[in-house]
N, C-alpha and C positions, 0 to 999 in steps of 0.2 A: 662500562659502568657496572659495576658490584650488585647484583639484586640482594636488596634490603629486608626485613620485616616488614608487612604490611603496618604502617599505625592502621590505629582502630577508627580515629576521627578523622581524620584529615582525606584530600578527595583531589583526584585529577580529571577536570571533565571534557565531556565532546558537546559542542554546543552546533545546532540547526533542526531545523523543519523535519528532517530525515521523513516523510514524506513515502510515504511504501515501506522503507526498511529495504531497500533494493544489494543489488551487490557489491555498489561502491561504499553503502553506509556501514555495511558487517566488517568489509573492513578495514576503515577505520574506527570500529570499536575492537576491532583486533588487537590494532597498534597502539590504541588507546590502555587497552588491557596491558600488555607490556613494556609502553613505557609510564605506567601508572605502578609496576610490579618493580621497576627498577628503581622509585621514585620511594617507594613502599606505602604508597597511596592508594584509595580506594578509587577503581574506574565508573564514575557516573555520563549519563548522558541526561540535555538537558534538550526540549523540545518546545513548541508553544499550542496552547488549545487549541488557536487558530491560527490558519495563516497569515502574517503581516501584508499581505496584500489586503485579507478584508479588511483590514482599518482604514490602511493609507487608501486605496482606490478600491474598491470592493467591486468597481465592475470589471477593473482586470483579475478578478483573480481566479486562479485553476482551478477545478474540480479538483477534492480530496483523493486520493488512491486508499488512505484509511485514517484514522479518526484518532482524538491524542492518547482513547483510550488502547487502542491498537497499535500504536507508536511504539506504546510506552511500555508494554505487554513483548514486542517484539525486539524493542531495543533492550529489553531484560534478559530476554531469549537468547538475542547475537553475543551476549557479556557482558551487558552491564549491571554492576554490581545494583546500582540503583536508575530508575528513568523519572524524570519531571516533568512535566507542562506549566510551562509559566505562562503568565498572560502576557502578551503582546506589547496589548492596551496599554499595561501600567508601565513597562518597560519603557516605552519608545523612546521617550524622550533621552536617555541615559547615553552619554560615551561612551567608548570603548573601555576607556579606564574604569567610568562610572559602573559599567557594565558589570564589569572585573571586580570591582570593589564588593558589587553587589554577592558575587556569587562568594565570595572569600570571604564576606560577613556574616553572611545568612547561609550560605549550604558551605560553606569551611573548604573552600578548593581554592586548592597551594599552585596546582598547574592547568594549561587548557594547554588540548591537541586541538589545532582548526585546520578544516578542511582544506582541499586546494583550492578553493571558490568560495568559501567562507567569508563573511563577512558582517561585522559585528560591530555597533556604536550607531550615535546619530550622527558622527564628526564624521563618517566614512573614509576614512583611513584606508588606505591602498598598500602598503609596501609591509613587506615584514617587519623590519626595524621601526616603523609606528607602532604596529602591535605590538612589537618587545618595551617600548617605550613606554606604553598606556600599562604593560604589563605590571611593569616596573613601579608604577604610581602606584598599583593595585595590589603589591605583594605578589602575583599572580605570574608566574614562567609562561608562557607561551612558549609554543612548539608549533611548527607545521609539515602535514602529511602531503605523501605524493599523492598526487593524483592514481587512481585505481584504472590499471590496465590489462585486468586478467579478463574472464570470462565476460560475455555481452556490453564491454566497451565498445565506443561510451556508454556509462550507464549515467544516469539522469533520472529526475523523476518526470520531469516536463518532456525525456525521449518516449519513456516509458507510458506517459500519458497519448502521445501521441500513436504509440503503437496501440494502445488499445481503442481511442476514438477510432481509428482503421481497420477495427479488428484483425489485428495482428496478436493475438490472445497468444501464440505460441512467442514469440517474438519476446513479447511482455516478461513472458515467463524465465527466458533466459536471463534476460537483464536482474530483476525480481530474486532469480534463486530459488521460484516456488512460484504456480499459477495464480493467477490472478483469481480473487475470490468473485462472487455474486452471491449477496445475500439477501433474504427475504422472506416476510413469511406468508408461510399457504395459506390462499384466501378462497373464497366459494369463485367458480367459472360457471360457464355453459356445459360445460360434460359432454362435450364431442366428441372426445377423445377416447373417449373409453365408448365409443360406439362404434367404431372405428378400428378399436382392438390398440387404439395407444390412450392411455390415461394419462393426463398430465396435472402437474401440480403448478397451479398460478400463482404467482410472488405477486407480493406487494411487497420493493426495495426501497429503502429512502438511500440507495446508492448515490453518490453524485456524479460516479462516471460509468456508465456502462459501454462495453463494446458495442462499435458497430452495429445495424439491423443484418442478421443474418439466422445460419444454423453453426450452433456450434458441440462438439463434443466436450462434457465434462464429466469430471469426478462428483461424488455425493454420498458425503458418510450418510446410513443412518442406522441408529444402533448398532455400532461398532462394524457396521460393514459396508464396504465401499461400491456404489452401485455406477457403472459406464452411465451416461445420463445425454440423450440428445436437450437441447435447448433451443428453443428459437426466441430471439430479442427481436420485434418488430411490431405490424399490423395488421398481421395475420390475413392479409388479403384474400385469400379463396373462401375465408367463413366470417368476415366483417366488413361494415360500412364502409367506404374510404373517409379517413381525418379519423379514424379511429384511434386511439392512444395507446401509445409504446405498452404491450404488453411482454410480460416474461412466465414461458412455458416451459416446465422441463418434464422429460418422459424418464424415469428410472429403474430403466431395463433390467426386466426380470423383479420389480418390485411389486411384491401386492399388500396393500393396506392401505390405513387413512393417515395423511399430513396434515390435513386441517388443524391450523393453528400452529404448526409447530413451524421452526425456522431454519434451513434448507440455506448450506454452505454452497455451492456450486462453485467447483475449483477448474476456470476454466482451461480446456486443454488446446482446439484448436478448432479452427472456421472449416466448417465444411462446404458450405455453400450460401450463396445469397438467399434472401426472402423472395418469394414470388409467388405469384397466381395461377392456381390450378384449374384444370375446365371444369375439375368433380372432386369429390370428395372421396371418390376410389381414387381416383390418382393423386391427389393426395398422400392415401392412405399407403401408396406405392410408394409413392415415391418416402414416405418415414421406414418403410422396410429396407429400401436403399440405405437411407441415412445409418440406421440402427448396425446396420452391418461395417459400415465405413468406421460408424463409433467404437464397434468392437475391436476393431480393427488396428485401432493404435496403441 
C-alpha cells in the first residue's frame, strides 16, 4: 500500500489496559503508527482509568504497575499521536460493534489495530472475522497484530507483575524496556541512619505493587543527577517491633541534603539480598557497607 497524506481529522486506534507500557505494548504502537501512516490516519491509543476487573469483580483484580495518568503520558512517549482513558463503568455494557461505533462517533477512528489477545465488546466475540463483521456495522477496519516476540518474551503485564511480587526487579525491567519505578514521598523517620553513617530517606508510597521484602539496588534522579541508591522494602527487623509495617528506605549514596517533602522516583535495578536480623547495629552498619559497594557495582 501507497503511504498517504496524513488527514488532519480522522484517527486509527490501539485499544487496551496497556497496563506498564511494557515491550509488547511499544510495539504495537509501532505498528499502529505505520499502518495509521499508510491509512494517512492519525495513531491514537485508547486506555481505561481503571481496570475492568474493578467493576466486574474488584476482588480479583491486580495491583496497577501505573496509573491512567502514566499510561497515557507513556503511550504518548511510545507514538502516540494522542492517549485517552475512557471509563470502564460507562462503557461496559456496549458491543464490539457498539464499541466501534462509539469510537468512530465521538473520537472519529476510521480503523483499529487489536492486539493478539485483545478483546473488546460485551458479545465477546472470539475470531477475527467477528471483529471484521462488528467492524463493518461500525464503519471501523479492524486489523490485527502479531503477537510480540523480540526482547523479554513473553511479555505481559500479569508476567511482569509477577516478576516483581518475587522481586525479580531486573527481570521486570527487561520485559518493561525500562526499570520499574518506586515512588513516594519523604516523610519524617527515627534517624538511625544517619547515626550509623547511612541516612535514609523514608517513603510514604500509595504504590499498589511493590517488590518483594528485600535489599535492592536503584537509581534516584535528584536535581538532575542520578544518585546509585540501596533500598530496603520490608520490617526492618534489627531496629523494629515485629508486625511492624512494610516500610521503604532508601540510602543515596554520596547524597548530602534534605528530601523532606519532596518525591523520590526510585528506578528499581536489582535484589541484592533478602531482609533479615542483625545481632547489632554495627553489623548492620557492615553489613550496608557491603551492600553499598554491591550497589556500585552494577
Amino acid at each position: 500500500m501507497t503511504p498517504v497524506a496524513p488527514a488532519e481529522s480522522r484517527k486509527m486506534a490501539a485499544v487496551g489496559m496497556f497496563d506498564g507500557v511494557h515491550r509488547g505494548h511499544r510495539s504495537l504502537i509501532s505498528e499502529l503508527r505505520q499502518q495509521a501512516r499508510l491509512r494517512g490516519l492519525e495513531p491514537v491509543a485508547f486506555t481505561f482509568t481503571a481496570h475492568p476487573m474493578a467493576v466486574i469483580a474488584p476482588q480479583k483484580c491486580p495491583p496497577m504497575l501505573s496509573s491512567a495518568e502514566e499510561r497515557c503520558a507513556m503511550l504518548r512517549e511510545a507514538g502516540a499521536a494522542e492517549a485517552t482513558a475512557l471509563d470502564f463503568a460507562a462503557i461496559r455494557g456496549l458491543t464490539a460493534a457498539g464499541f466501534m461505533a462509539m469510537l468512530h462517533d465521538t473520537y472519529s477512528v476510521d480503523a483499529l489495530l487489536m492486539g493478539f489477545n485483545n478483546h473488546i465488546g460485551s458479545d465477546r466475540l472470539t475470531t477475527p472475522e467477528e471483529y471484521r463483521q462488528a467492524g463493518a456495522e461500525a464503519a471501523v477496519e479492524v486489523l490485527f497484530a502479531e503477537e510480540y516476540r523480540g526482547e523479554g518474551a513473553p511479555c505481559s503485564s500479569s508476567v511482569i507483575r509477577t516478576d516483581i511480587a518475587a522481586g525479580n526487579v531486573d527481570d521486570a525491567a527487561i520485559r518493561l524496556g525500562r526499570p520499574y519505578t518506586v515512588s513516594g514521598e519523604v516523610v519524617g523517620g527515627r534517624q538511625l541512619g544517619r547515626t550509623i553513617g547511612f541516612p535514609t530517606a523514608n517513603l510514604l508510597s500509595r504504590q499498589e505493587l511493590l517488590p518483594a521484602n528485600g535489599v535492592y539496588a536503584a537509581d534516584t534522579e535528584v536535581d538532575g543527577h542520578t544518585y546509585r541508591t540501596i533500598v530496603n522494602i520490608g520490617h526492618r527487623p534489627t531496629v523494629d517491633i515485629a508486625g511492624a509495617p512494610v516500610s521503604i528506605e532508601a540510602h543515596l549514596i554520596g547524597y548530602s541534603g534534605d528530601l523532606y517533602g519532596h518525591t523520590l522516583h526510585l528506578d528499581m535495578l536489582r535484589r541484592l539480598r533478602d531482609e533479615r536480623r542483625f545481632g547489632s547495629v554495627d553489623a548492620l552498619a557492615a553489613q550496608l557497607r557491603a551492600d553499598a559497594v554491591c550497589a556500585l557495582g552494577i
